[in-house]
N, CA, C and O of each residue as an XYZ file, in Angstrom:
576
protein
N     110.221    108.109    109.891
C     108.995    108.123    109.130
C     109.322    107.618    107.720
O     110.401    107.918    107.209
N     108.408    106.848    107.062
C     108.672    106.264    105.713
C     107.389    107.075    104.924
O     106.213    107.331    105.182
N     108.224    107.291    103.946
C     107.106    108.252    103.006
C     107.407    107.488    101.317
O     108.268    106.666    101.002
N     106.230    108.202    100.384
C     106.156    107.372     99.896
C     106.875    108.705     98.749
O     106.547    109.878     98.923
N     107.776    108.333     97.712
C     108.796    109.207     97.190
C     107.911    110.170     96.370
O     108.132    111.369     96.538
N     106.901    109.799     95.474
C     106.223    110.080     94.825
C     105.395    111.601     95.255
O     105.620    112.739     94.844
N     104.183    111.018     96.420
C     103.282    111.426     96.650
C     103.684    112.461     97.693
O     103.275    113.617     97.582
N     104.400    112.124     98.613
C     105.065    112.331     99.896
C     103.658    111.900    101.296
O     103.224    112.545    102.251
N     103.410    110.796    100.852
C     102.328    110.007    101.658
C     102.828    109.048    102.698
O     103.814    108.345    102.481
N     102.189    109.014    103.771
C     103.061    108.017    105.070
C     102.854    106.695    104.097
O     102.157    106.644    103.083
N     103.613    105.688    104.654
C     103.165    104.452    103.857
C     103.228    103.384    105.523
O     103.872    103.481    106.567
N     102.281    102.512    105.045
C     101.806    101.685    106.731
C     102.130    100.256    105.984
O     101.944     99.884    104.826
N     102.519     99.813    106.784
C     102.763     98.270    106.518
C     104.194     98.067    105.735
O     104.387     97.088    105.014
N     104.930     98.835    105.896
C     106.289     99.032    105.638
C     107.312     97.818    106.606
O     107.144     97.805    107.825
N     108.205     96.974    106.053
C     108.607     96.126    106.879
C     110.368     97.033    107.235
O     111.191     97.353    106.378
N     110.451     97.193    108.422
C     111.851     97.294    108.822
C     112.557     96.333    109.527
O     111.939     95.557    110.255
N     113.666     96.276    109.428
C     114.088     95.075    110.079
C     115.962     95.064    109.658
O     116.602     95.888    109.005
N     116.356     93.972    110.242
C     118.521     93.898    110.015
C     117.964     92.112    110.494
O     116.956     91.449    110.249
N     119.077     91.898    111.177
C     118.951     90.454    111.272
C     118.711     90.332    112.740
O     118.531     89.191    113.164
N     118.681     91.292    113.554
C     118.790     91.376    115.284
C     116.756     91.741    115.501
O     116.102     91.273    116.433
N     116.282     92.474    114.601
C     115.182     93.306    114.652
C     114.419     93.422    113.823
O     114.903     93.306    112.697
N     112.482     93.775    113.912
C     111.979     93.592    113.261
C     110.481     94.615    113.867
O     109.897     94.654    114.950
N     110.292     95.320    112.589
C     108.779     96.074    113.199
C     107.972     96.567    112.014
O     108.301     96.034    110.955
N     107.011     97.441    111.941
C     106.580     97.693    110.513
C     105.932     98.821    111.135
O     105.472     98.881    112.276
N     105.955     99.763    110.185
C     105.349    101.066    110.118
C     103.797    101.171    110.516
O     103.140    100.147    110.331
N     103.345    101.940    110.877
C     102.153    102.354    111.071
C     101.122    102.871    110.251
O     101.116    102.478    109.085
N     100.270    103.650    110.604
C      99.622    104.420    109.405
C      99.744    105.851    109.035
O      99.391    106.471    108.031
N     100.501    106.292    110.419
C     101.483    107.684    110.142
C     102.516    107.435    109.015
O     102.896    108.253    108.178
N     102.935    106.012    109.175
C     104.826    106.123    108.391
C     105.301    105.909    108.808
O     106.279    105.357    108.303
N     105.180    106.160    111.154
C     106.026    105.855    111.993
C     106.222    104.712    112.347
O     105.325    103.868    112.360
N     107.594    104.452    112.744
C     107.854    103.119    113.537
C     108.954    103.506    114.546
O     109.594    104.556    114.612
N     109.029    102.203    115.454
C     109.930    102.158    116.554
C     111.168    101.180    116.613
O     110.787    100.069    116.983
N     112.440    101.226    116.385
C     112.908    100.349    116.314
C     114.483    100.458    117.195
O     115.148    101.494    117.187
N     114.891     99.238    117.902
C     116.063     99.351    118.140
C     116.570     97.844    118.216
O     116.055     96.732    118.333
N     118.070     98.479    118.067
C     119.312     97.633    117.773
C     120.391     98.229    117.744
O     120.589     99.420    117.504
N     121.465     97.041    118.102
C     122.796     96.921    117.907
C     123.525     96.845    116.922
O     124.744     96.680    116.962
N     122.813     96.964    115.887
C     123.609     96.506    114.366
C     123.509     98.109    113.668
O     122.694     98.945    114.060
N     124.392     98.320    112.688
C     124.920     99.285    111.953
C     123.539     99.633    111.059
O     122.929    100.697    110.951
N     123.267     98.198    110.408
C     122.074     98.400    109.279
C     120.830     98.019    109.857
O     120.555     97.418    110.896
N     119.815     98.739    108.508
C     118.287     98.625    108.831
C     118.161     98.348    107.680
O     119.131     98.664    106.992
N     117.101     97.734    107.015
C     116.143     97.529    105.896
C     114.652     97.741    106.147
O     113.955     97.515    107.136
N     114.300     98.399    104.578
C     113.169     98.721    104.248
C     112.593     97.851    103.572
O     113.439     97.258    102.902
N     111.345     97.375    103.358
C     110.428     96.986    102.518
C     109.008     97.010    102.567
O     108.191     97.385    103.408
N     108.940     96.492    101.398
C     106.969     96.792    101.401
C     106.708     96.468     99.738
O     107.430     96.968     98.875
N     105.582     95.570     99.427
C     105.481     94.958     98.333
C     105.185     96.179     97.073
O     104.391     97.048     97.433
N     105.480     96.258     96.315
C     105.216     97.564     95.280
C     106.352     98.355     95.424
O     106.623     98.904     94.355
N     107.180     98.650     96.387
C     108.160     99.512     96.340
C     109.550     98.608     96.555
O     109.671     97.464     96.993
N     110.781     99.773     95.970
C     111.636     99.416     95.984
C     112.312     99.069     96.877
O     112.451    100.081     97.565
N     113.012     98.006     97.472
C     113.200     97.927     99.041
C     114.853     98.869     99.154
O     115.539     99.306     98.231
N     115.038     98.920    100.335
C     116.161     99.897    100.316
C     116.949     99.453    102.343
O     116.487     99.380    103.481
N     118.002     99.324    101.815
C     118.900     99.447    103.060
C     120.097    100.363    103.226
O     120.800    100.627    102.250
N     120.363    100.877    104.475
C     120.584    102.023    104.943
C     121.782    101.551    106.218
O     121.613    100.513    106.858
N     122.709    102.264    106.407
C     123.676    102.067    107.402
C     122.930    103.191    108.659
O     123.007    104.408    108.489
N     122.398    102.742    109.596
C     121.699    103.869    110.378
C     123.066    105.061    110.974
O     122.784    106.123    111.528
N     124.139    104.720    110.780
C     124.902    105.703    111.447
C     125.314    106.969    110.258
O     126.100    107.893    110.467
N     124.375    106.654    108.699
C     124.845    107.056    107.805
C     123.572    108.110    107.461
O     123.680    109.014    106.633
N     122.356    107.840    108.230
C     121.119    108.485    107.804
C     121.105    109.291    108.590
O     121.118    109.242    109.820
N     121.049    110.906    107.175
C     121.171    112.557    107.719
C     119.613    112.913    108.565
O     119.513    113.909    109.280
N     118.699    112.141    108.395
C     117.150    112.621    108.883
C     116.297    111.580    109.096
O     116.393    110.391    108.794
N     115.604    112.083    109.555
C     114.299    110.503    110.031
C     112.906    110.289    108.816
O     111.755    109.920    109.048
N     113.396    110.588    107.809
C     112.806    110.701    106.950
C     113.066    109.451    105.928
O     114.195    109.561    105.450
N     112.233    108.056    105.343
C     112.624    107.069    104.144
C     111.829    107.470    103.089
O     110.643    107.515    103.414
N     112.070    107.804    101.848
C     111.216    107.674    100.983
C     111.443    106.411    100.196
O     112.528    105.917     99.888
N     110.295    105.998     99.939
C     110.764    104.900     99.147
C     109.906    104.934     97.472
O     108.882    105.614     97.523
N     110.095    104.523     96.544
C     109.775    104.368     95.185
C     109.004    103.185     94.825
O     109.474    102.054     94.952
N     107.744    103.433     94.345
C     107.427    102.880     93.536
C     107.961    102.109     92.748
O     108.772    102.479     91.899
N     107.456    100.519     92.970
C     108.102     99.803     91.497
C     106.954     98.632     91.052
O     106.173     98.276     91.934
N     106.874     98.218     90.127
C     105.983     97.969     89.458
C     106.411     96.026     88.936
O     107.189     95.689     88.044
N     105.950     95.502     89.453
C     106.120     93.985     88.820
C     105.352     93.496     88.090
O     104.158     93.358     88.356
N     106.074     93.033     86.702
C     104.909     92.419     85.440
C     105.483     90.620     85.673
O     106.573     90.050     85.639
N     104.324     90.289     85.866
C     104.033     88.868     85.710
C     103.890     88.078     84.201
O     103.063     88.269     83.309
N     104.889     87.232     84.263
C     104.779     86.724     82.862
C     103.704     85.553     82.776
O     103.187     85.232     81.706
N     103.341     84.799     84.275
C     102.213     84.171     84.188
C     101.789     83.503     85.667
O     102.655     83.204     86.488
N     100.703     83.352     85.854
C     100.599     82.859     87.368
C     100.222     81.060     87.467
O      99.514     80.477     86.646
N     100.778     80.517     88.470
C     100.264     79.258     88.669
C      99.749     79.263     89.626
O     100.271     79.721     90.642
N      98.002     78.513     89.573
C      97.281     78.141     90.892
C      97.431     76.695     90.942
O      97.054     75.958     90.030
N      98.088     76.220     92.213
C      98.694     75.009     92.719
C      97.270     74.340     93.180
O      96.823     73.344     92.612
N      96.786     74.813     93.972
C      95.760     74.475     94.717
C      94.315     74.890     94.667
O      93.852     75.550     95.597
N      93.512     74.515     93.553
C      92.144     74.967     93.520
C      91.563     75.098     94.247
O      91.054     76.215     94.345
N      91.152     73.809     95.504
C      90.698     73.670     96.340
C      90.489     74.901     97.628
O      89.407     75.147     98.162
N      92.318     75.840     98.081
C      91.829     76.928     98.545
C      91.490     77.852     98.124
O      90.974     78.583     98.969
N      91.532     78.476     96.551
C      91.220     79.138     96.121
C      89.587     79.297     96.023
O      89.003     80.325     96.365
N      88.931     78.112     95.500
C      87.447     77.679     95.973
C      87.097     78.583     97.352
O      86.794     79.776     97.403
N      87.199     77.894     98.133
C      87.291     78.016     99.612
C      87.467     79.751     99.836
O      86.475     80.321    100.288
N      88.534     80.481     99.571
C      88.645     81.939     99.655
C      87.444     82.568     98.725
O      86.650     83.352     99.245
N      87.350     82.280     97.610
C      85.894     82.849     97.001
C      84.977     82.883     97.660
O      84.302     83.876     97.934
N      84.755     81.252     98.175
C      83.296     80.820     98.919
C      83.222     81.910     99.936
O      82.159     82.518    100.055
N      84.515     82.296    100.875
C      83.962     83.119    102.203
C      84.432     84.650    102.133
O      84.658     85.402    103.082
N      84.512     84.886    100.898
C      84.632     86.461    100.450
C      83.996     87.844    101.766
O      84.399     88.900    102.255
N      82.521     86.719    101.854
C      81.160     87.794    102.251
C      82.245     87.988    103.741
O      82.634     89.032    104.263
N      82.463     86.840    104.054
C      82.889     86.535    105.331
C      84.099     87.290    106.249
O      84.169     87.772    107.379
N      85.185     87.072    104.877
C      86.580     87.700    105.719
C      87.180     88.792    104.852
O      88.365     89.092    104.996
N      86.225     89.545    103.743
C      86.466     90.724    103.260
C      85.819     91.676    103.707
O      84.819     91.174    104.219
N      85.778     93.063    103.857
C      85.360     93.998    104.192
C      85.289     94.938    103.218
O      86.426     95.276    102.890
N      84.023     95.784    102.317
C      84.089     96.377    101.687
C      84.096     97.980    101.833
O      84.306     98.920    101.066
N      83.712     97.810    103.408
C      83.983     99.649    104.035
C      84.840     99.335    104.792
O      85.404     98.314    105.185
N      84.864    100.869    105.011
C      86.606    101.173    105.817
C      85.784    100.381    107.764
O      84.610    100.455    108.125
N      86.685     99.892    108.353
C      86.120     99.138    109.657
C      87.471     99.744    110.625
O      88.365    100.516    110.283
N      87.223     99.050    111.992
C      88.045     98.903    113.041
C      88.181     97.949    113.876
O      87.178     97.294    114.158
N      89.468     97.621    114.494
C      89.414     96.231    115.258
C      90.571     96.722    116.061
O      91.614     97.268    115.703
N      90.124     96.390    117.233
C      90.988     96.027    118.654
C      92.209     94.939    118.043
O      91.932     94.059    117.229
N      93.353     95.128    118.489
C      94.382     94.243    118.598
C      95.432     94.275    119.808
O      95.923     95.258    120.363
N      95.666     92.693    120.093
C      96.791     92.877    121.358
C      98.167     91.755    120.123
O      98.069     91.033    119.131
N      99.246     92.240    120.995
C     100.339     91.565    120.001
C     101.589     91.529    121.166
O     101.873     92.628    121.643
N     102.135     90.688    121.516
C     103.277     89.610    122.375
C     104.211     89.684    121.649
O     104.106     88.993    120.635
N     105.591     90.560    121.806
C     106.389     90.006    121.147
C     107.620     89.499    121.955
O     107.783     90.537    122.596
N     108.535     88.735    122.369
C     109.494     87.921    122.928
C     110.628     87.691    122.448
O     110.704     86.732    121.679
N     111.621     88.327    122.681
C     112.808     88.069    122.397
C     113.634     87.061    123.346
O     113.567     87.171    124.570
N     114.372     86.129    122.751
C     114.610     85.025    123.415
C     116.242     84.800    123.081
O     116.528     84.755    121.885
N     117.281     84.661    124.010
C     118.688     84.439    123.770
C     119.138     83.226    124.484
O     119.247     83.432    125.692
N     119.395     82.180    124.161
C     120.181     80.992    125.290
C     119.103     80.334    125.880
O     119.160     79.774    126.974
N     117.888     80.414    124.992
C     116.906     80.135    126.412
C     116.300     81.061    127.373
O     115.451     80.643    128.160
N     116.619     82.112    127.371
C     115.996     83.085    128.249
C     115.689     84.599    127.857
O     116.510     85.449    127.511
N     114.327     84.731    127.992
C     113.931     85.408    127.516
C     114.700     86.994    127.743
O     114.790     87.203    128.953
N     115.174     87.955    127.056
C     115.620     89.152    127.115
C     114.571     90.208    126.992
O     114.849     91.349    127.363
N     113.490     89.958    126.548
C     112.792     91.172    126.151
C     111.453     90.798    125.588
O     111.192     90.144    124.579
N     110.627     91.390    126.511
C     108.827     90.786    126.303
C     108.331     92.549    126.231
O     108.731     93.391    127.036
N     107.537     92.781    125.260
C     106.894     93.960    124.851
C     105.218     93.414    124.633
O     105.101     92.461    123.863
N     104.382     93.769    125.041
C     102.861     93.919    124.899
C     102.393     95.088    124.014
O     102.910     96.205    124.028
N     101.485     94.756    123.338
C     101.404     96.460    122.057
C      99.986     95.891    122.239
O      99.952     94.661    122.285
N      98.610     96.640    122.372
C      98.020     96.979    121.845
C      96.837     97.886    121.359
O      97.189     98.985    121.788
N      95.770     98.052    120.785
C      95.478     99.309    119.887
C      94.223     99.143    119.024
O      93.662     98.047    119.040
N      93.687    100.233    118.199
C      92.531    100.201    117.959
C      93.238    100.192    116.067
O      93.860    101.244    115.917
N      93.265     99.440    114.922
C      93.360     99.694    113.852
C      92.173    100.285    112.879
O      91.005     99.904    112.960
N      92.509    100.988    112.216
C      91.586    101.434    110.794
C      91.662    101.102    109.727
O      92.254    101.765    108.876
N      91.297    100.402    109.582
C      91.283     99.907    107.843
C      90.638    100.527    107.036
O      89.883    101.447    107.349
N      90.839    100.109    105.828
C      89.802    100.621    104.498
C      89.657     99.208    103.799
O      90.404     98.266    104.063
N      88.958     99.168    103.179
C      87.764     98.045    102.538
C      89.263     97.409    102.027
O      90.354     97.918    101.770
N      88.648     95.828    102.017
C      89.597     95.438    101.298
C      89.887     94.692     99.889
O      90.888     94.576     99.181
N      88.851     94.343     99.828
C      87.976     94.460     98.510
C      86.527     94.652     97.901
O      85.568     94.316     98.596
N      86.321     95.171     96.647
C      85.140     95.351     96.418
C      85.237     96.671     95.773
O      86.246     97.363     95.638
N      83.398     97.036     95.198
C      83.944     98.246     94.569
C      83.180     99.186     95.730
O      82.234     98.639     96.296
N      83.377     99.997     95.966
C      82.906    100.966     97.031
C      81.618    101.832     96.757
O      80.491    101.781     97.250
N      82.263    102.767     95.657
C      81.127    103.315     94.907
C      79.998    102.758     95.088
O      79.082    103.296     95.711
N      79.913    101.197     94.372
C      78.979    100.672     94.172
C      78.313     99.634     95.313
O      77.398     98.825     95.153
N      78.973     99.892     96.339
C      78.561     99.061     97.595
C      78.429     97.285     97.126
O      77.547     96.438     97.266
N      79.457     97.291     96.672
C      79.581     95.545     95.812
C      80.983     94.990     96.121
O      81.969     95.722     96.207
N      81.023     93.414     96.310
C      81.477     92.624     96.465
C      82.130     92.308     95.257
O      81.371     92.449     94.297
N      83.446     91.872     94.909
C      83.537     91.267     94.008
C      82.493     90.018     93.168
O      81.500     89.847     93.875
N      82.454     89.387     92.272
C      81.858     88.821     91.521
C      82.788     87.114     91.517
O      83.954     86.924     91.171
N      81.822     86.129     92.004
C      82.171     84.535     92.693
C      82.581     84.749     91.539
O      82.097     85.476     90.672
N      84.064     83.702     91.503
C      84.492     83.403     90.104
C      85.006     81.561     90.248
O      86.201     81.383     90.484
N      84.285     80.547     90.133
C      84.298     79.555     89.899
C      85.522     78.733     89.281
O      84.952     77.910     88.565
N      86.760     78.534     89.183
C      87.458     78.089     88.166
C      87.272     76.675     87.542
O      87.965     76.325     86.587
């Protein structure tokens, strides 16, 4: 389970992974993972990433920390998609919490032949993903 150091909150969308393996946390915290290799890594954008020798970890427990990135300045390369993502805000944002069916294939492949085919899928919960809630509002078109 990956928790969040602070709060002691599951954290979902947590990336684990070594160089053999790869999965990401849930919305418990939980994940499933196996391998042959000694190490695992943690990550997830905002927190500190952290790697771990699995033969070295006393509990099934990650907390991970908060960290905070200051931007000294941003470059937009491409107006054109940025346009384009404004324009369909209404479209592919969600400002209440929703749900969606998902199926997901994953294939592990050695020499050419496949070793390992897993099927996953499941009902997700989201929460809005932008907008203000309170106010049942959309962000505000911003033209550049």
């Amino acid at each position: 389970m990956v928790l969040d150091a602070e709060t002691k909150k599951p954290l979902e969308f947590v990336d684990v992974y070594n160089d053999q393996n790869y999965t990401s946390t849930n919305s418990d915290g939980h994940f499933a993972f196996t391998t042959h290799r000694d190490m695992i890594k943690f990550n997830r954008l905002g927190y500190e990433p952290k790697s771990f020798s699995i033969s070295a970890l006393k509990n099934d427990t990650i907390y991970l920390k908060q960290s905070a990135e200051n931007l000294d300045e941003v470059h937009l390369l491409d107006q054109d998609i940025y346009k384009k993502m404004i324009d369909h805000l209404d479209d592919n944002y969600s400002i209440r919490p929703y749900k969606e069916r998902f199926f997901l294939r994953a294939m592990v492949a050695k020499d050419g032949n496949i070793t390992k085919l897993v099927d996953v899928n499941g009902k997700l919960e989201r929460q809005r993903l932008l907008g203000d809630l309170k106010n049942n509002a959309r962000p505000k078109k911003i033209i550049p």
